[in-house]
C-alpha positions as CSV (number, residue, x, y, z in Angstrom):
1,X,-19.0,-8.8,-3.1
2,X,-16.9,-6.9,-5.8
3,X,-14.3,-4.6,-4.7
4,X,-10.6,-2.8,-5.7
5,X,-8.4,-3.9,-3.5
6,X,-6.2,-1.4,-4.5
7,X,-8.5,1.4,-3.6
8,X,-9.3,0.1,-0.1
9,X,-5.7,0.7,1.0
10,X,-5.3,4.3,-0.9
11,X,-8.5,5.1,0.8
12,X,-7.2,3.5,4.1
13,X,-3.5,5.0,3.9
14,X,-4.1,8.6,2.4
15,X,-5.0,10.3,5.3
16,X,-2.7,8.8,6.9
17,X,0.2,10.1,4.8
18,X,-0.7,13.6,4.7
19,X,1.3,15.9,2.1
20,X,2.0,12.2,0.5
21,X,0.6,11.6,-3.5
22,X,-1.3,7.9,-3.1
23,X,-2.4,6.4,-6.1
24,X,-2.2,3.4,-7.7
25,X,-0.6,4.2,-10.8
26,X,2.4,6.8,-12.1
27,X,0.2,8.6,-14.0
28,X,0.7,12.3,-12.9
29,X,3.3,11.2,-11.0
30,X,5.5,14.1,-9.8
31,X,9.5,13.0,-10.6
32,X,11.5,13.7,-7.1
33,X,8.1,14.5,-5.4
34,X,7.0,12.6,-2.4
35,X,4.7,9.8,-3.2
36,X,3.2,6.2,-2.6
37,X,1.9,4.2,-5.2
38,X,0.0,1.1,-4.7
39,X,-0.1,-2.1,-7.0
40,X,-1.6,-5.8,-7.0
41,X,0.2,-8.4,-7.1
42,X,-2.8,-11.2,-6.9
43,X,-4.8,-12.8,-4.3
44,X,-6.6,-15.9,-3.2
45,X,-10.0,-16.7,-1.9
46,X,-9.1,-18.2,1.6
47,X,-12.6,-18.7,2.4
48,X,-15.4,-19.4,0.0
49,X,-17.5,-16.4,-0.5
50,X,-16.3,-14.5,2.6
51,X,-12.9,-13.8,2.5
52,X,-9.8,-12.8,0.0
53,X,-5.9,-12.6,0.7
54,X,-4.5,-9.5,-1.4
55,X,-1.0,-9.0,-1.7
56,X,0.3,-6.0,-2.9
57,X,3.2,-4.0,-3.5
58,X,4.0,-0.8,-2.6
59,X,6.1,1.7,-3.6
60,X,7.2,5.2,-1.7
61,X,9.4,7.5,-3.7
62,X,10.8,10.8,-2.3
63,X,13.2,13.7,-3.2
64,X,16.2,11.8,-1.1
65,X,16.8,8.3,0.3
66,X,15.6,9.6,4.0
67,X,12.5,11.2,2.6
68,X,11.9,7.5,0.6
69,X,12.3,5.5,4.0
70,X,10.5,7.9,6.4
71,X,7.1,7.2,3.7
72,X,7.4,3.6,4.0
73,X,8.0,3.6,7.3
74,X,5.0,5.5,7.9
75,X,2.6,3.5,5.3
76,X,3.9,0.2,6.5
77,X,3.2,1.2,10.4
78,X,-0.3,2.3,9.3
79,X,-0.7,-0.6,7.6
80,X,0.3,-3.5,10.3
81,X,-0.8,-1.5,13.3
82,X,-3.9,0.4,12.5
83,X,-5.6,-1.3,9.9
84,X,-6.5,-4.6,10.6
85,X,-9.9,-4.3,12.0
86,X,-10.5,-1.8,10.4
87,X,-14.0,-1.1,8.1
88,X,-13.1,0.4,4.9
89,X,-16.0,1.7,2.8
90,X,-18.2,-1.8,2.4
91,X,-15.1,-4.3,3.7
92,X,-13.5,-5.1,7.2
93,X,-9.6,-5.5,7.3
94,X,-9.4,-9.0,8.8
95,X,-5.6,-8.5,9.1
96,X,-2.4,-7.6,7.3
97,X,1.2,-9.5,7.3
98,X,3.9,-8.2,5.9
99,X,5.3,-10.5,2.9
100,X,8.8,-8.1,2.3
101,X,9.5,-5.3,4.8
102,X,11.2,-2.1,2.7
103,X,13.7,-2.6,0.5
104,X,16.0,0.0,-0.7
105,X,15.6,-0.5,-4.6
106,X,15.8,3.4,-6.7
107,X,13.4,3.3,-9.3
108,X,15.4,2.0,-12.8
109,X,14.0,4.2,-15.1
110,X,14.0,7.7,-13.4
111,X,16.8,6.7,-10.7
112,X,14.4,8.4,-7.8
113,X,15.1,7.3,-4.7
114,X,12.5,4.3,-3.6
115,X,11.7,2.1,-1.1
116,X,9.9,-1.4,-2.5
117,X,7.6,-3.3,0.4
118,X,4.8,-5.9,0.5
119,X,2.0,-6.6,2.6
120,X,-0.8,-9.5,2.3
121,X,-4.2,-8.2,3.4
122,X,-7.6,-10.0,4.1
123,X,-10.5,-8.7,3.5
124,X,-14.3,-9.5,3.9
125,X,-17.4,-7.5,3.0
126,X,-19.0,-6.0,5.6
């Protein structure tokens, strides 16, 4: 089965992060705004034909450092407590670990205030 992995965790987290921009890119990106943007990093097949590890990174950016936090903090509780499974469109969340828990990192080219995490997360089709 073909999927974005990227996609099943902006579809997962964006009602979960209400007022939040999810995407996976910065395009549109609003500087200073309050926003979460998802990339991947790689995976692995861990089982032939049936299941794939995803890691990937994310990135919540808000107007000041406590803004920044409280959207990771949120995301990353979303992710570890309520997603794995989970069905997301045509794929089950087998389960998520966290690979880095938020790290306070501002952004280097528009010096926003962001928190940098990582989570691994396994997925099946359904």
């Amino acid at each position: 089965m073909i999927y974005d992995p990227i996609e099943v965790a902006i579809t997962f987290l964006k009602p979960r992060l209400p007022g939040i921009a999810v995407s996976g890119s910065l395009i549109g990106h609003a500087t200073h705004g309050r926003s979460l943007v998802v990339t991947l990093l790689g995976g692995t097949r861990e089982v032939r034909n049936r299941l794939d590890r995803w890691r990937l990174d994310f990135n919540a950016y808000g107007p000041d450092k406590r803004a920044a936090l409280r959207i990771a903090l949120t995301a990353r509780a979303a992710l570890l407590e309520d997603m794995p499974g989970r069905e997301v469109g045509d794929v089950v969340v087998a389960d998520v670990s966290e690979e880095l828990g938020p790290s306070d990192i501002s952004d280097p080219v528009s010096r926003e205030h962001r928190f940098v995490f990582s989570h691994a997360i396994y997925l099946y089709g359904s």
